[in-house]
MMTF fields as JSON, N, C-alpha, C and O atoms, coordinates in Angstrom:
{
  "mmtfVersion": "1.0.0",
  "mmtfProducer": "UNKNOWN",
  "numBonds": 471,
  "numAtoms": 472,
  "numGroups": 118,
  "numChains": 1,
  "numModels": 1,
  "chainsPerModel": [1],
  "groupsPerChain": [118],
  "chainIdList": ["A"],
  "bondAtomList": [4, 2, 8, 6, 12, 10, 16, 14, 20, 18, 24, 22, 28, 26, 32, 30, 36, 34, 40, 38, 44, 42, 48, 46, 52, 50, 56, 54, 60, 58, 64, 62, 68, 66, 72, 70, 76, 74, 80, 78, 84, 82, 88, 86, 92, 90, 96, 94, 100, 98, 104, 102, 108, 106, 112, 110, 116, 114, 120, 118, 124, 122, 128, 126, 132, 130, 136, 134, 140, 138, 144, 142, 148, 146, 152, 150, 156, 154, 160, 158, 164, 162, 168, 166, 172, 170, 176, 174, 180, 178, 184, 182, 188, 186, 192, 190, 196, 194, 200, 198, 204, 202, 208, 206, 212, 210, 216, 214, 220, 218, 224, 222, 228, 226, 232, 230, 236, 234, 240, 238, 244, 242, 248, 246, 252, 250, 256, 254, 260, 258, 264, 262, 268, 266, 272, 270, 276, 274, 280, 278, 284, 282, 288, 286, 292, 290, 296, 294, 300, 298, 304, 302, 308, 306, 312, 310, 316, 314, 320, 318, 324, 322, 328, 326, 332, 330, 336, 334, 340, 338, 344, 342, 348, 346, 352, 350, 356, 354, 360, 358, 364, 362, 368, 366, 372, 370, 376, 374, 380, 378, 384, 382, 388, 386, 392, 390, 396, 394, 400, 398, 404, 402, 408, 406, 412, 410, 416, 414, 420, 418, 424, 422, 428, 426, 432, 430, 436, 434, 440, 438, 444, 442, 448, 446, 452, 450, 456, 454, 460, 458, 464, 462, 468, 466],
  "bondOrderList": [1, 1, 1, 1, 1, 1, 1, 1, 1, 1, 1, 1, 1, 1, 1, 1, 1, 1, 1, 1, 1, 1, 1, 1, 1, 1, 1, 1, 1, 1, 1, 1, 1, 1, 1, 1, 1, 1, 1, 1, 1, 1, 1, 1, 1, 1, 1, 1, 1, 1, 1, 1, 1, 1, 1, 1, 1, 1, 1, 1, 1, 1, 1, 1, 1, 1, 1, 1, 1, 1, 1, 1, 1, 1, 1, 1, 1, 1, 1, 1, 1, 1, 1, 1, 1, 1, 1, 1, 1, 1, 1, 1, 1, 1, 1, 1, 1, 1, 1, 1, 1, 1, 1, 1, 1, 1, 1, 1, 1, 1, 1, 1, 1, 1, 1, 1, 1],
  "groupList": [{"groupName": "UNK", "atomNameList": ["N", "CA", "C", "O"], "elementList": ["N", "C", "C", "O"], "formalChargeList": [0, 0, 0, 0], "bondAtomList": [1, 0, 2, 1, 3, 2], "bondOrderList": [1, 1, 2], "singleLetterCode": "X", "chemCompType": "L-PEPTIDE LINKING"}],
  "groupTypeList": [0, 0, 0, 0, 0, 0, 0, 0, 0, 0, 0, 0, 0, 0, 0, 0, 0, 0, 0, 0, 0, 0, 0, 0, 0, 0, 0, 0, 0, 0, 0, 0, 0, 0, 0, 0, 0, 0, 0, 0, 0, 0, 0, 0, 0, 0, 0, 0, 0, 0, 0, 0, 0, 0, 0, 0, 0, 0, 0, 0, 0, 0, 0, 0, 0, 0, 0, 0, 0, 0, 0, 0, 0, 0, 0, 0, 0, 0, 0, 0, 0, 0, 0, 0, 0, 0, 0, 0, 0, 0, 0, 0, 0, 0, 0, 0, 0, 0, 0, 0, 0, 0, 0, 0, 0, 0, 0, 0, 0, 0, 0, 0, 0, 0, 0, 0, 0, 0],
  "groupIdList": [1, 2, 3, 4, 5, 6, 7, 8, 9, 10, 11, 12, 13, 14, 15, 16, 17, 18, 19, 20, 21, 22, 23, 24, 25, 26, 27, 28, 29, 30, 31, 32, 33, 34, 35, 36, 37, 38, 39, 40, 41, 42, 43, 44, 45, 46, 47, 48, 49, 50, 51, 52, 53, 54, 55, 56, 57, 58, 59, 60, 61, 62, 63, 64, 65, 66, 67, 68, 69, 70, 71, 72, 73, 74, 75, 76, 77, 78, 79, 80, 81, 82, 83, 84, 85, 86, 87, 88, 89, 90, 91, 92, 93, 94, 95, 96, 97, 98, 99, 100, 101, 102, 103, 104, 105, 106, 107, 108, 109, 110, 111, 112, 113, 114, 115, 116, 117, 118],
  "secStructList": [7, 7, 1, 6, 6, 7, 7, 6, 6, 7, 7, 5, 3, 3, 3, 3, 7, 7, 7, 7, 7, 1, 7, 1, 1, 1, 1, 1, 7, 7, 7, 3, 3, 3, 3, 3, 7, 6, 6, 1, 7, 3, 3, 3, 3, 3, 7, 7, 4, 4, 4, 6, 7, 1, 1, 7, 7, 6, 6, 7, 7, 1, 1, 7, 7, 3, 3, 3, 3, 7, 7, 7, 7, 7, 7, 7, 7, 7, 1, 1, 1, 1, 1, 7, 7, 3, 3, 3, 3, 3, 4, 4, 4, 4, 6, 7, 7, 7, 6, 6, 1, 7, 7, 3, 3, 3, 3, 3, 4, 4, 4, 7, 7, 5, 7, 7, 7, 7],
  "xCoordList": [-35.375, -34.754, -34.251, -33.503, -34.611, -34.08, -32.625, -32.052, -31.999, -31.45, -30.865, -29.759, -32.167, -31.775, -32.061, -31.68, -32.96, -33.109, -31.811, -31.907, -30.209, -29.456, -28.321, -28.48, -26.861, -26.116, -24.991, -25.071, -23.941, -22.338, -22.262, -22.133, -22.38, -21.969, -23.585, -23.81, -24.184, -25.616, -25.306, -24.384, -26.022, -25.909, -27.411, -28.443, -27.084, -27.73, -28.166, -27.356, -29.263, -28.651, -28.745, -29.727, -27.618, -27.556, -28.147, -28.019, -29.132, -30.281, -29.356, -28.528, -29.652, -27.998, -29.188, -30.4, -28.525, -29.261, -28.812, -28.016, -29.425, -28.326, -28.461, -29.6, -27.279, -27.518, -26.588, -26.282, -25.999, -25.511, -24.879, -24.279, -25.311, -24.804, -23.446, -23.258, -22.809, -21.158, -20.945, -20.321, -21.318, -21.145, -22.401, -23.038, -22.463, -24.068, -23.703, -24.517, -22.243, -22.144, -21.574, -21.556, -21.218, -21.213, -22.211, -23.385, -21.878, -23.334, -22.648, -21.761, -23.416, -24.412, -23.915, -23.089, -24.196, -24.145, -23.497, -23.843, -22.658, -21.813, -22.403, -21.443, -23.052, -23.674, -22.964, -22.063, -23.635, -23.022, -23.858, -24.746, -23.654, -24.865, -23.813, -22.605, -24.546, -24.472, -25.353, -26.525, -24.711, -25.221, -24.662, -23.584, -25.239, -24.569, -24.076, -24.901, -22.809, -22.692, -23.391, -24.022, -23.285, -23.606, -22.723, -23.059, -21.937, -20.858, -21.491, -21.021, -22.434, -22.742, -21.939, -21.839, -21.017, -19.882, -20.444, -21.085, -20.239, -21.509, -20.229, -19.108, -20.886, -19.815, -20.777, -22.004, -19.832, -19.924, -19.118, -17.895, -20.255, -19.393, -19.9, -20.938, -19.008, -19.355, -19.202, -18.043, -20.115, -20.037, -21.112, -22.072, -20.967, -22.196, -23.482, -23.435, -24.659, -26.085, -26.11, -26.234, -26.007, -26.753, -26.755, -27.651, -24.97, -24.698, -25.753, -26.441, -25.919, -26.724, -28.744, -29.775, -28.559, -30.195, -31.651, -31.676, -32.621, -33.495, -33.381, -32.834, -33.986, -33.841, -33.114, -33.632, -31.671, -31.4, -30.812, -30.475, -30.576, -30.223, -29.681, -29.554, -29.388, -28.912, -30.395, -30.414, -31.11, -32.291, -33.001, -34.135, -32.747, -33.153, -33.504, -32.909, -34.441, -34.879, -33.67, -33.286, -33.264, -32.228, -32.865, -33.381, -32.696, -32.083, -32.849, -34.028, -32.52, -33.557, -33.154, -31.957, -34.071, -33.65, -32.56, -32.347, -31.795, -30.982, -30.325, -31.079, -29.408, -28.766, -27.459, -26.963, -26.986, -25.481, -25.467, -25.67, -25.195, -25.253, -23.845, -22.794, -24.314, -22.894, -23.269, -24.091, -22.125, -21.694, -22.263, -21.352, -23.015, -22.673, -21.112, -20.738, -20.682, -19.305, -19.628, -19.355, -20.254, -20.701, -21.11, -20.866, -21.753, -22.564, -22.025, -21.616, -22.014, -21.548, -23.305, -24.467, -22.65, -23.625, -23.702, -22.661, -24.297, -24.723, -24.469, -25.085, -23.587, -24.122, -25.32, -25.425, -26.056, -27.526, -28.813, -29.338, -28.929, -29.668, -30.652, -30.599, -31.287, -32.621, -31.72, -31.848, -31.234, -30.023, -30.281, -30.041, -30.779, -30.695, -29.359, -28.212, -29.677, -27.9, -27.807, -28.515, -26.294, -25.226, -24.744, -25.176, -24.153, -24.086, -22.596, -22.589, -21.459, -20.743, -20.447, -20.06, -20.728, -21.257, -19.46, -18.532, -19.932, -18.574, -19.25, -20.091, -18.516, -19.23, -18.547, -18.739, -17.817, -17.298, -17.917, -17.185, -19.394, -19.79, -19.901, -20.068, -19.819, -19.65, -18.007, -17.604, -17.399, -16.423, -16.534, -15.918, -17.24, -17.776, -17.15, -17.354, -16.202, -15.678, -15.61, -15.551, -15.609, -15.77, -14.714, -13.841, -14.358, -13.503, -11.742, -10.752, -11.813, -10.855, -10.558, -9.647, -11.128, -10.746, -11.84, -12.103, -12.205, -13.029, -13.791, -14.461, -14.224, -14.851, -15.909, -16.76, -15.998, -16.211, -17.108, -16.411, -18.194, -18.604, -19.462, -20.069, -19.729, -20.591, -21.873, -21.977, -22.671, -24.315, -25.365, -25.147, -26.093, -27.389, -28.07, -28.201, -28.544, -29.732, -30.844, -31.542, -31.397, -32.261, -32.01, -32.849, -31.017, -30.626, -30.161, -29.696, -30.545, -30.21, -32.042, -33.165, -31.272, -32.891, -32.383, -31.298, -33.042, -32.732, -32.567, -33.236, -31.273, -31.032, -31.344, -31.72, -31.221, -31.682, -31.381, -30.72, -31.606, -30.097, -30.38, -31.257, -29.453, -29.385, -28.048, -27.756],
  "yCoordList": [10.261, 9.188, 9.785, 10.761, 9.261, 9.627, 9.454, 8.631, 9.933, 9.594, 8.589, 8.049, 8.467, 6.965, 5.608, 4.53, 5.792, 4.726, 4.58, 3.681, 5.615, 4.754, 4.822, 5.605, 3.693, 4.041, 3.547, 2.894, 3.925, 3.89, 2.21, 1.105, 2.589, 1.072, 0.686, -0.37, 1.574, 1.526, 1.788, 2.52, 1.23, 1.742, 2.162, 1.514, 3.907, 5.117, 5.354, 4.907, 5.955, 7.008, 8.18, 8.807, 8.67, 9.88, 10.491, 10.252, 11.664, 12.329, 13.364, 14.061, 13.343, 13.91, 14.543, 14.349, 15.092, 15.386, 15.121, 15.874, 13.875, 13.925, 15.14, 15.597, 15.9, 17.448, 17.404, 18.485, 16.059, 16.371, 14.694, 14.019, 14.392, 12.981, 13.818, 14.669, 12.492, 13.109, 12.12, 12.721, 11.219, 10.249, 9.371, 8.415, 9.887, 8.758, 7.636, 6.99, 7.58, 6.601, 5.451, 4.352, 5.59, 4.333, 3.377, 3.663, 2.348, 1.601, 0.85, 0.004, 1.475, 2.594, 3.922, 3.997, 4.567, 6.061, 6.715, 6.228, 7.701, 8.357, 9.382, 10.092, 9.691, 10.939, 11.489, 11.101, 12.711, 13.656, 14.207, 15.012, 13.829, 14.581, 15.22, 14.987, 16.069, 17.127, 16.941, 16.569, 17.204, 17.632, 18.59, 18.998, 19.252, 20.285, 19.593, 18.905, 19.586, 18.991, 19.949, 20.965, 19.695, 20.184, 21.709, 22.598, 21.748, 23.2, 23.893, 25.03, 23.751, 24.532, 24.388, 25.412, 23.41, 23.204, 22.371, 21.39, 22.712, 21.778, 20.596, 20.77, 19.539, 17.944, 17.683, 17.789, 17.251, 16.724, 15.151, 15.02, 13.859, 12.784, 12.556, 12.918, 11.912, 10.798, 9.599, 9.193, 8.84, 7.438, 6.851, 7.556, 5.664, 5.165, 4.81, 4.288, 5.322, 6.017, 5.034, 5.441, 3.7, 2.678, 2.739, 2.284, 3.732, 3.475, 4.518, 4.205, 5.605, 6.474, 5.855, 6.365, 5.196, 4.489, 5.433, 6.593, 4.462, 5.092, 4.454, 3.382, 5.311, 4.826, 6.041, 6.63, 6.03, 6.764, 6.83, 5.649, 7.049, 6.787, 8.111, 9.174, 8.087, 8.67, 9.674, 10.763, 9.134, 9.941, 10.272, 10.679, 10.247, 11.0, 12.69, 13.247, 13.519, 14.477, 14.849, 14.051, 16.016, 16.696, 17.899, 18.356, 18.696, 17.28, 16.563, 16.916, 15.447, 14.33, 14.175, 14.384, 13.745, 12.824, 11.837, 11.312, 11.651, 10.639, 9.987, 10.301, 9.358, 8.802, 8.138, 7.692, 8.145, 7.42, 6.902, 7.458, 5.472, 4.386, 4.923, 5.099, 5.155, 5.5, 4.439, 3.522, 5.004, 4.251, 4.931, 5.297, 5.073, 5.922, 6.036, 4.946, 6.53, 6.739, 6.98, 6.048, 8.277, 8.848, 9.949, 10.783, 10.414, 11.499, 12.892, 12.97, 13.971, 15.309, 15.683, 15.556, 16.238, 17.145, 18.662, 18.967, 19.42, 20.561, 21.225, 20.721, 22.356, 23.156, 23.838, 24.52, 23.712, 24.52, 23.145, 22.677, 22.901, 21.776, 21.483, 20.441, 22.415, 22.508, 22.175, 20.957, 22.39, 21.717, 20.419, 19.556, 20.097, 19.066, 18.163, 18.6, 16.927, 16.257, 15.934, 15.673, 16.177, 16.097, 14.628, 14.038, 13.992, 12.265, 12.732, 13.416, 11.829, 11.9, 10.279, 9.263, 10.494, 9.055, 9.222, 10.021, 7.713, 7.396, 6.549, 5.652, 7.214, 6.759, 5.396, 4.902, 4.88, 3.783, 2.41, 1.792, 1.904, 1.102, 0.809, -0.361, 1.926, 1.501, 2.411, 2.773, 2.619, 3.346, 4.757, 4.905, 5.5, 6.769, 7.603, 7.556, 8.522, 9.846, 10.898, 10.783, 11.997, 13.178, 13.745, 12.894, 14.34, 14.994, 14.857, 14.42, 15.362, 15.419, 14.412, 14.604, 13.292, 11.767, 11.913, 10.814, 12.709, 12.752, 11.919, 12.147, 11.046, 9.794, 10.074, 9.189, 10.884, 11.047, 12.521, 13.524, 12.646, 13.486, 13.979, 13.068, 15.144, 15.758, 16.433, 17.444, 15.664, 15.737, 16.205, 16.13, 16.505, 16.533, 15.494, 15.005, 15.099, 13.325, 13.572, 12.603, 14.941, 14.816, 14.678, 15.205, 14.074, 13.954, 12.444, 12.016, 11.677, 9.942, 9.517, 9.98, 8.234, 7.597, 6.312, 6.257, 5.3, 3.976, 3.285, 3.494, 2.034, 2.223, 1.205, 0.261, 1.231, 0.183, -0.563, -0.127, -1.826, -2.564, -2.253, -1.7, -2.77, -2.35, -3.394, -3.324],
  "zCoordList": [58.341, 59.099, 60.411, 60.345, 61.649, 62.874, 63.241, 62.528, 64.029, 64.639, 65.382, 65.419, 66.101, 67.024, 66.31, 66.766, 64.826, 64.128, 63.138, 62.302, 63.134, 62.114, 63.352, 64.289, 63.24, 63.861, 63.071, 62.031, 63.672, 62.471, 61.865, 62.391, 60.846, 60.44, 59.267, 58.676, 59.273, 58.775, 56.95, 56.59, 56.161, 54.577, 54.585, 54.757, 54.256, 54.004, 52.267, 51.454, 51.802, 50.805, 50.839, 51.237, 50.378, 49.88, 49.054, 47.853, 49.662, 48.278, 47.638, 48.225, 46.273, 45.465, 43.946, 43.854, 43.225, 41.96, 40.481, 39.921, 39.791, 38.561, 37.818, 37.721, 37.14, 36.515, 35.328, 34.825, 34.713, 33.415, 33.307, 34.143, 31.9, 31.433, 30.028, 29.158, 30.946, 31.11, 29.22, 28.346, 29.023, 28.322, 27.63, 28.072, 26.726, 26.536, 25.373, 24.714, 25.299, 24.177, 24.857, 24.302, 25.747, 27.386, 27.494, 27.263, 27.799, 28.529, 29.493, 29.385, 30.761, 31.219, 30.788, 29.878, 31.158, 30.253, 31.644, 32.719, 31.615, 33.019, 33.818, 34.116, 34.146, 35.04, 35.927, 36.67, 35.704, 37.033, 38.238, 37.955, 39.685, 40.616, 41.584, 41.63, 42.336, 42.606, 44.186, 44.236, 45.122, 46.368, 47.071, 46.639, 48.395, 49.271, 50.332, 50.932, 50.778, 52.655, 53.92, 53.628, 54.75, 56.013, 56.181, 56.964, 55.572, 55.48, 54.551, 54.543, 53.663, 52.16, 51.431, 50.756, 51.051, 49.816, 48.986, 49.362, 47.687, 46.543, 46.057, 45.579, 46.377, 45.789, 44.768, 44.785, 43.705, 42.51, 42.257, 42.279, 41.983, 41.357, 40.121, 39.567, 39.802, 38.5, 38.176, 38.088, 37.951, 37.97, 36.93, 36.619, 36.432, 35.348, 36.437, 37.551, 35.63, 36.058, 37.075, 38.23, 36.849, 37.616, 39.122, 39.832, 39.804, 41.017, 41.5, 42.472, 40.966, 41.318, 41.447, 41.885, 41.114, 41.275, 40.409, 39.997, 40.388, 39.648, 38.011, 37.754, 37.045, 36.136, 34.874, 33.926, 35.445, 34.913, 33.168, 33.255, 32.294, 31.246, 30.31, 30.919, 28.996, 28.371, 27.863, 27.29, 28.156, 27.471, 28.818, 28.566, 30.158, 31.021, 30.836, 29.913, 31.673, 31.455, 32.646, 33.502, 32.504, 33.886, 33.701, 32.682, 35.621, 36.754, 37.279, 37.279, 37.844, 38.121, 39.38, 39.571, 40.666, 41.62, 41.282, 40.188, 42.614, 42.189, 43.671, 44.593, 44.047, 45.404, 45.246, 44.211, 46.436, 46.578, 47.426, 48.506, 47.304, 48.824, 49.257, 48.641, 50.833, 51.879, 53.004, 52.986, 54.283, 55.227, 56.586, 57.329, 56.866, 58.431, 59.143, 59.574, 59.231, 59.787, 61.293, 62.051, 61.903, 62.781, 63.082, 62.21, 64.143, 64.367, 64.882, 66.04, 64.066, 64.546, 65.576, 65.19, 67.171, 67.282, 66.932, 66.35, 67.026, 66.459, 67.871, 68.81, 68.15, 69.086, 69.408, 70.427, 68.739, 69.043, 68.819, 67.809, 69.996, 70.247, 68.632, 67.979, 68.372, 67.399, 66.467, 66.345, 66.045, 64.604, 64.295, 65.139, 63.113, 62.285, 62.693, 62.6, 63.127, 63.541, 61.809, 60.837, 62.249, 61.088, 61.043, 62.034, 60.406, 60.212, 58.806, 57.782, 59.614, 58.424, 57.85, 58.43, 56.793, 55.739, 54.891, 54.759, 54.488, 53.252, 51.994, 52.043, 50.726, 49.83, 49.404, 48.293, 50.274, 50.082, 49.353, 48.58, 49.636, 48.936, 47.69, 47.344, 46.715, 45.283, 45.173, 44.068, 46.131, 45.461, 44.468, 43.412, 44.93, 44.277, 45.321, 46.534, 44.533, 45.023, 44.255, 43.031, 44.835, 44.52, 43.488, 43.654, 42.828, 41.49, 42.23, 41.644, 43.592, 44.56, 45.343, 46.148, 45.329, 45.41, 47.069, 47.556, 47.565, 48.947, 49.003, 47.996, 49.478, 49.675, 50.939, 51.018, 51.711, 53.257, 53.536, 53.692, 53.585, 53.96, 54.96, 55.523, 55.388, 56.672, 56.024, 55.329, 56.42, 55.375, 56.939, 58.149, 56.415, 57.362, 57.085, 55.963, 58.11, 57.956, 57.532, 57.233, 57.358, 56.163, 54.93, 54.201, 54.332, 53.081, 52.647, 51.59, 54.163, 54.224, 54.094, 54.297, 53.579, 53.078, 53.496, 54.073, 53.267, 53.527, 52.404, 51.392, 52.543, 51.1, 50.705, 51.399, 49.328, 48.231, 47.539, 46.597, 47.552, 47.103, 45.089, 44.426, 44.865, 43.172, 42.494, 41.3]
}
């Protein structure tokens, strides 16, 4: 996804990895994914499979693809022109935050997709 094709105010997803079902006697069942930000710090949420998209379930194979609808917030530039622009998103649309209540993060836009309603 480019640049000049998202701007603040846009619903993104977030490419994320489900890597452990937290709960399978739930329905939906609770998962856990796992992404890196733009700093290299690994975020972890949890939420029932569905917000995460796909077809995730209790009998899923891990880890699996997976996503988190965010917000475009706005655009970090990169001091070094060639740099991947940075985009800081909010996971505000389903209310999915991080273990530490962080809601808000600094991602690289190769890791935004266009999102999907669900």
């Amino acid at each position: 996804m480019d640049r000049p094709a998202l701007r603040p105010g846009d619903h993104v997803e977030l490419s994320c990895e489900a890597v452990e079902c937290m709960d399978r006697t739930s329905f939906p069942a609770v998962v856990r994914v796992v992404f890196t930000d733009a700093q290299g710090r690994a975020w972890s949420l949890v939420d029932k499979a569905p917000i995460f998209g796909g077809d995730l379930d209790p009998e899923s194979t891990l880890p699996t693809p997976a996503a988190v609808r965010c917000v475009v917030k706005e655009f970090r530039d990169m001091p070094d022109a060639s740099s991947v622009p940075l985009v800081l998103v909010s996971t505000e649309p389903d209310g999915v935050t991080a273990e530490d209540g962080t809601a808000v993060f600094l991602v690289s836009v190769d890791l935004l997709g266009p999102a999907a309603s669900r």
